[in-house]
N, C-alpha and C positions, 0 to 999 in steps of 0.2 A: 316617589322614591328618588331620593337626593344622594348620593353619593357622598364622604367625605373622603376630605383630601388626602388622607392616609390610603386610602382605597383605589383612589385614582394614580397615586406616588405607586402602591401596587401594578395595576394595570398598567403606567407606562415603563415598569422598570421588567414585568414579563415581557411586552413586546421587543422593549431595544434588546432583550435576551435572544429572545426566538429569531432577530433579525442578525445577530451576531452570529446564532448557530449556524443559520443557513447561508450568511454571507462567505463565514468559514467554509464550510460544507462544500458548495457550489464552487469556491476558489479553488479548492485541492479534489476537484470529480474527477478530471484528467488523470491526473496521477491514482487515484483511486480504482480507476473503473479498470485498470491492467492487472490489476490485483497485485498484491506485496509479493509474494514469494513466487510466480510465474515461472519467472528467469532461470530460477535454481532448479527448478523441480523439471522443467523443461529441459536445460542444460545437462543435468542428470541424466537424463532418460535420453537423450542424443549421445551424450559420452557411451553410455552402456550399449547403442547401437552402434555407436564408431569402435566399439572395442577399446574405450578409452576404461573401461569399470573399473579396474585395477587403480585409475585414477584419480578417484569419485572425489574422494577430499582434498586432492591438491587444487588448493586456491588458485594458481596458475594457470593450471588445465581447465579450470571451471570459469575464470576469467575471458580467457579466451575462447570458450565455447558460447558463454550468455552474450558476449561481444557478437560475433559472428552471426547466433541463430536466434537470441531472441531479441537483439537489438538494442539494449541497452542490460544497464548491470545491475543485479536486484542483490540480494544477500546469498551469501554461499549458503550451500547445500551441507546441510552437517547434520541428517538427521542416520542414526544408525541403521540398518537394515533389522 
């Protein structure tokens, strides 16, 4: 069972693929594993206990809460009640 070179042009052009997924993948895990929307939803729910609720979608106030308590800045919080 011989292979032809069309087949083998197949096979090495999946693995350099699989190896690009995962080299991507693996480069951006850090950033990954905090998950996207943490910040907001976290920041949210601290505003609401500081009695900040009234404030929920001021980009300002939410700023400076995901600053403070979750450590860095994820995307505002804009989902409706």
């Amino acid at each position: 069972m011989t292979s032809t070179r069309s087949e083998q042009l197949k096979d090495a052009l999946t693995i350099l693929l699989l190896a690009l997924v995962v080299g991507f993948c693996s480069g951006h895990f850090a950033l990954r594993q905090q998950g996207l929307d943490f910040p907001d939803f976290y920041a949210a729910s601290l505003m609401v206990l500081h009695r900040h609720g009234h404030q929920i979608y001021d980009p300002n106030v939410q700023y400076q809460f995901q600053r403070e308590y979750a450590g860095r800045i994820g995307s505002y919080f804009i989902h409706p009640s």
